[in-house]
N, C-alpha and C positions, 0 to 999 in steps of 0.2 A: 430589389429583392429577387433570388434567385426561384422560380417556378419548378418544384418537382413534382415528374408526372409518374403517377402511380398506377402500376395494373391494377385491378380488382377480381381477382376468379371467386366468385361466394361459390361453386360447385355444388354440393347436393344437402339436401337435410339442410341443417339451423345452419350451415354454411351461410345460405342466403337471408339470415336472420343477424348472423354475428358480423357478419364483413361490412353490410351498412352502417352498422353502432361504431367498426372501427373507421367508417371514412367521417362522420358525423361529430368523433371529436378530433380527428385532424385536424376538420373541415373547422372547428372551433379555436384551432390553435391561432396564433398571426405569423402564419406562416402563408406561400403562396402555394399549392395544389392542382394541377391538372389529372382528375380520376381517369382513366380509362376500362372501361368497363368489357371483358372479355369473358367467355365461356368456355370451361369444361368439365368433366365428372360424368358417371353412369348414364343419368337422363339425358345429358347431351348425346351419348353414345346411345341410345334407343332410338333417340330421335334423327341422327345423322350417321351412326355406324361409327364416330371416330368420336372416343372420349376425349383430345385435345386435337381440335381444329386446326388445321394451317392459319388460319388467321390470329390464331391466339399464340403458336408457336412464334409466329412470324412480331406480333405486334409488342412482346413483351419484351422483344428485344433492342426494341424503342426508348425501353420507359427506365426510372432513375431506382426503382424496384417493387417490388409485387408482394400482395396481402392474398392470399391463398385462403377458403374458408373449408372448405372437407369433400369428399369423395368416398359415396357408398360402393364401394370395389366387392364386385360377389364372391362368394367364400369356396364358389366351383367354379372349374376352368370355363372360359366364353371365349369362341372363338372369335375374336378378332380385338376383343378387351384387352389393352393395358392400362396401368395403373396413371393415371395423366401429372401426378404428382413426381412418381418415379422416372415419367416421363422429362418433365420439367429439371428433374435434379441433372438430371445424362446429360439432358441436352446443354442447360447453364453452367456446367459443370460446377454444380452446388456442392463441393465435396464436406462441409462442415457441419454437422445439424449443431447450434447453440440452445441449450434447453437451461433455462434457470428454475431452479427451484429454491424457493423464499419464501421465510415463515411471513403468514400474513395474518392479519386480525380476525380471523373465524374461530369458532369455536373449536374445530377439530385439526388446525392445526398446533403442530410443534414448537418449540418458541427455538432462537437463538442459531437457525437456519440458511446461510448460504452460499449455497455450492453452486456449479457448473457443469453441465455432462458437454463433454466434447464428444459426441458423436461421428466415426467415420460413415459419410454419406453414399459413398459409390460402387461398394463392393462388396466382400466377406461373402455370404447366402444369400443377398439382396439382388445380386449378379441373372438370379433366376434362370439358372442352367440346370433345370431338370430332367430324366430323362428315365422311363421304365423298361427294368430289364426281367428275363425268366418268364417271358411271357404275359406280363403286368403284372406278375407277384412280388416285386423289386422295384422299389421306389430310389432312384441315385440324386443327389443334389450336389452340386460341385461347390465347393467354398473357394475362394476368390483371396487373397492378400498379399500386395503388393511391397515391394520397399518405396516407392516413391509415393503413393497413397499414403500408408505411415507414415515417413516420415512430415509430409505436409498435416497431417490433420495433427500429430504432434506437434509441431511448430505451431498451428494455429492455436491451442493447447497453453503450450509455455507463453507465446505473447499475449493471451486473454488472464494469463494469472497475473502476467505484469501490469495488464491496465487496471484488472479489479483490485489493487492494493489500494488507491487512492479512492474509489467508491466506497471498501469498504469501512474506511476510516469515516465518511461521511454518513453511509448508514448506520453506523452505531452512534450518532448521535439523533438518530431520527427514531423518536419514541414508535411509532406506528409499526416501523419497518419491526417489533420486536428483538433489533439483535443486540441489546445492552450485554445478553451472556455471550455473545460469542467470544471464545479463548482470544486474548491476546496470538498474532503471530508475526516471529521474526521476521520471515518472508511470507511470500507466496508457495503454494504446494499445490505440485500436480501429481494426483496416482494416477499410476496407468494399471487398466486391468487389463487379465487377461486368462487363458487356461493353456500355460505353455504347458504344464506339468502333464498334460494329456497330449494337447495336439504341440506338437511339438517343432512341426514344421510350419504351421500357417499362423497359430499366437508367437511360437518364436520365432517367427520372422518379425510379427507387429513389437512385441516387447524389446528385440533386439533393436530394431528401430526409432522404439520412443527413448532409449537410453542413450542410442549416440544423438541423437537430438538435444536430449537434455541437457548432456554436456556444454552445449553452447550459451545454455544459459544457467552458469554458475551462482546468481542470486534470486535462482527458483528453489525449492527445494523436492522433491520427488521421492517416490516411494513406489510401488507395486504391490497389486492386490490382484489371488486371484478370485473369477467373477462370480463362485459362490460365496465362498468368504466374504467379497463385496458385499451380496446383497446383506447377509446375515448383519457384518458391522452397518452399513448405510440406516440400517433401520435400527439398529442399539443405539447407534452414536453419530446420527446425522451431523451434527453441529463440529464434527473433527473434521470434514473434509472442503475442501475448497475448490477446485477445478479437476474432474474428473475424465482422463480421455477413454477409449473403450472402440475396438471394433462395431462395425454396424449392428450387429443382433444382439451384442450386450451393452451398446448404449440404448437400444432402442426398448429393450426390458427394462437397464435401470431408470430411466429415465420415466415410462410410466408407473412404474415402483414408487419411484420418488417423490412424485405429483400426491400420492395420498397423505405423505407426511405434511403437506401443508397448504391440506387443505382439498385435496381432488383435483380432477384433470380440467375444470371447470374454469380453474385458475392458474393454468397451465401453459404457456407459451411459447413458441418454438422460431426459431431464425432455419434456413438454408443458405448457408452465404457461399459464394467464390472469394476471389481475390479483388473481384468488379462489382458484384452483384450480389442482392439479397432479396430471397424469396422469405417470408415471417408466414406461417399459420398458426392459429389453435390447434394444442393435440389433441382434443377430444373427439373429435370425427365426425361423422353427418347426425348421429343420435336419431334416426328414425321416429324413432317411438313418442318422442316430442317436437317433430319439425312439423313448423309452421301454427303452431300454438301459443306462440309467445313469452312461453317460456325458460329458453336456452340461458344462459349463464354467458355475458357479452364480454366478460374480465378477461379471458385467455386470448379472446381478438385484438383486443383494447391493447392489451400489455404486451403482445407480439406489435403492435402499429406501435410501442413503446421502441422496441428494439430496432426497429427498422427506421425511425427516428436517429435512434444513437449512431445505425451503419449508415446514415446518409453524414453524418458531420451534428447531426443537432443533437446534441448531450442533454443541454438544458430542459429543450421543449421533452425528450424524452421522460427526463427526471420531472419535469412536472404534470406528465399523464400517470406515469405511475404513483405519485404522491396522489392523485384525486382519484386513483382507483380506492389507493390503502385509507384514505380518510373516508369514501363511500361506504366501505367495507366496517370500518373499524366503528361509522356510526350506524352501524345495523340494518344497513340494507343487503339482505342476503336473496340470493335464489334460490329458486326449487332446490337446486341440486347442495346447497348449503343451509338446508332445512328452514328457509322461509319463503316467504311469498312475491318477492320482488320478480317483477316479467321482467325481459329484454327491454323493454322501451321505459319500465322507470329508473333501472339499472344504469340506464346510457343515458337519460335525463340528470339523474342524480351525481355521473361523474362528471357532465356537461357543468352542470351547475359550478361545481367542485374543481374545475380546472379555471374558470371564469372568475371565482370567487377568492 
């Protein structure tokens, strides 16, 4: 049996609450596991001046891929602060963010839900080339958009539509998952958005990009959307769309946009992937205001150690963490943040059980 060793960065806030719950039903799977346990985030950065360590940089580059739990990054410039996340993406060359949003068994979610944000990970405004001009009364931000960025995070885009055909013929037979309404469809469909109709040089480089792309895969079908428009339709008619690609700052809106149709960021889970490597975290972030209290919401860890599952080769064990989430869920164990009383540890007990049983 093949041993995959896993980084672990829990980083700040319920980070270190949620990334134990997700090694604990790994650790439950029959699979083989080596953790390795590494730090970074703000409090590491207080404590040593460097929010991702050279050891962490260096050891992660070891391991077969990494469970990331959150990072309280300050909302004002610090001098010698980066972001250890965005750090991580440059360095692995994580150019993909994969965010799934699926209707799940809660009360406030959507039924008959889901789609894919392809997120471009490594550039557009994320580039962080800021600069003040007029004597600090001119704030300049430089946007970044590449054609070979493009076109790769398109590609990654059209072959993630082609592998969710066959998934999602399987989730429409799976009551829990909700998707008995989802429309029949011929193919798969990828929109791209974008706002060429303004910027006209950096979206239409990105849109010109994802169309000759497209082209190579003739039994995808595509459309284009631009990304106010998006959000508007996204939240009329979630259930129409299916793999969604988008520059970095409008996948990174739509995508927590998205998280509330079903269900909150709580149950929200994200990949970083390369062409080698994959970073998975929660998107809901450190949560302050509840760290270390026990009661974070463990679904968004749990269902990201899902997908990092499915990028290592294991489909199966993936599909059946996420079925013992949806079966957790669907028999009434909710968290604070889905208006019940379930802590982190009966949450991660209860899908422990649930994967076992």
């Amino acid at each position: 049996m093949q041993t995959y060793r896993i980084a672990l960065i829990p980083g700040d806030g319920v980070g270190q609450e949620v990334v134990p719950a997700a090694r604990r039903v790994l650790a439950a799977l029959p699979l083989a596991f080596e953790f390795v346990e590494l730090d970074a985030g703000w409090e590491v950065f207080e404590r040593t001046g460097s929010a991702l360590p050279q050891r962490t940089a260096s050891a992660i580059r070891g391991c077969d891929g990494a469970i990331f739990g959150a990072t309280q990054s300050p909302s004002r410039k610090v001098e010698g602060y980066s972001s250890p996340i965005l750090a991580l993406r440059k360095q692995l060359d994580l150019y993909a963010n994969l965010r799934p949003v699926v209707s799940m068994p809660v009360p406030r979610s959507r039924p008959g839900i889901d789609m894919l944000i392809v997120r471009e990970n490594t550039e557009c405004l994320y580039v962080r080339q800021e600069r003040l001009e007029d004597g600090g009364n001119t704030a300049v931000a430089q946007r970044v958009i590449t054609r070979r960025a493009s076109e790769r995070i398109a590609r990654k885009a059209f072959e993630q539509a082609r592998l969710r055909g066959a998934l999602l013929q399987r989730r429409r037979g799976q009551s829990l998952m909700l998707h008995s309404s989802l429309p029949p469809r011929p193919s798969p469909l990828v929109t791209v958005v974008h706002k060429a109709n303004v910027l006209s040089l950096t979206d239409g480089l990105f849109r010109e990009a994802c169309l000759a792309v497209a082209r190579e895969y003739p039994d995808v079908q595509v459309e284009e959307q631009i990304v106010d428009s998006m959000v508007y339709r996204m939240i009329r008619e979630p259930e129409r769309y299916d793999v969604i690609v988008a520059p970095n700052l409008y996948g990174d809106i739509l995508s927590d946009a998205a998280a509330a149709l079903v269900g909150g960021l709580g149950l929200a889970p994200s990949a970083n992937a390369s062409d080698t490597f994959t970073l998975v975290e929660p998107v809901h972030g450190s949560a302050p205001d509840i760290a270390g209290r026990g009661l974070a919401n463990p679904c968004a860890a749990i269902l990201a150690a899902a997908q990092l599952l499915a990028a290592l080769g294991e489909g199966s064990a993936a599909e059946q963490v996420e079925a013992a989430v949806l079966r957790t869920l669907a028999e009434g164990f909710q968290s604070a943040d889905l208006g019940g009383a379930a802590t982190t540890e009966t949450m991660t007990a209860a899908i422990v059980e649930r994967l076992n049983g």
